[in-house]
Every structure is written in C-alpha cells, then in structure tokens.
N, C-alpha and C positions, 0 to 999 in steps of 0.2 A: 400391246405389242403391235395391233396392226396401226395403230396411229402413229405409231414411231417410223413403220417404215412408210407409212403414206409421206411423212415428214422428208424422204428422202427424195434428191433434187431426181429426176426422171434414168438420166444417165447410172446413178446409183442402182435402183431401182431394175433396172434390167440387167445390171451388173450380177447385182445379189439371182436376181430369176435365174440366168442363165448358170452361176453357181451351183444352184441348188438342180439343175438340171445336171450340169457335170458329175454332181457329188453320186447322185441315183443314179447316173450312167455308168461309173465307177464303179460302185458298191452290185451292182448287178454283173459287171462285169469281173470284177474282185470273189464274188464269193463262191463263185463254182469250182475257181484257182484251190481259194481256202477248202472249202468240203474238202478237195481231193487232198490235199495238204494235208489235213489234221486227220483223213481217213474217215471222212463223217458221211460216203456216199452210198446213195442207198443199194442195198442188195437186189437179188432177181427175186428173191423172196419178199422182201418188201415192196418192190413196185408190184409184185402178182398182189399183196393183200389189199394195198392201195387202190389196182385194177376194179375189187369187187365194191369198192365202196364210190364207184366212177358214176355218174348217172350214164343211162343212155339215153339216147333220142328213139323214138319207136314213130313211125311214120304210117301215115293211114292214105292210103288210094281215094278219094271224097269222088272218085267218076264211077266207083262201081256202086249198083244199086241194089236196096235190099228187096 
C-alpha cells in the first residue's frame, strides 16, 4: 500500500494528505454533534467515576532540605 502511494505524482500526494487531514478534522468535529444526537453523552456520574481513575501530578519542592 505504501508503495502504491509513493507511486503517486507529488501534487496527488498531498492531495490525499490533506484529505486525510480533513476527514479527522471532521470526524472530530462530527462526533460530539453525534453523541448528543443519539443521546450517548456522558452523565455527571460518569465523568465523577471517570474523575477517580484520572492520574494526578503530585509535585515535590527539590529546595527544601532534609
């Protein structure tokens, strides 16, 4: 497959890239429409469960001495 599109004249080639850039830029932009749409958006309940399984960042002071 990748030989096929190396095979493609350069103009091609960044036709298809930017395609494929659109298509993700869409579909990202598309599915948040859809969740709300088909009623698939998460609860306050769900983002809290989601909440605990978040990592955190825990930060240490390196100027205080022991």
């Amino acid at each position: 497959m990748f030989k096929a599109y190396k095979n493609l004249s350069r103009k091609t080639r960044a036709g298809v890239g930017i395609a494929v850039i659109a298509w993700g830029g869409a579909g990202l932009y598309l599915s948040e429409r859809a969740e709300e749409r088909f009623g698939l958006t998460p609860s306050e309940k769900d983002m809290e469960e989601l909440r605990k399984y978040k990592p955190q960042i825990i930060t240490i002071d390196k100027s205080e001495t022991r």
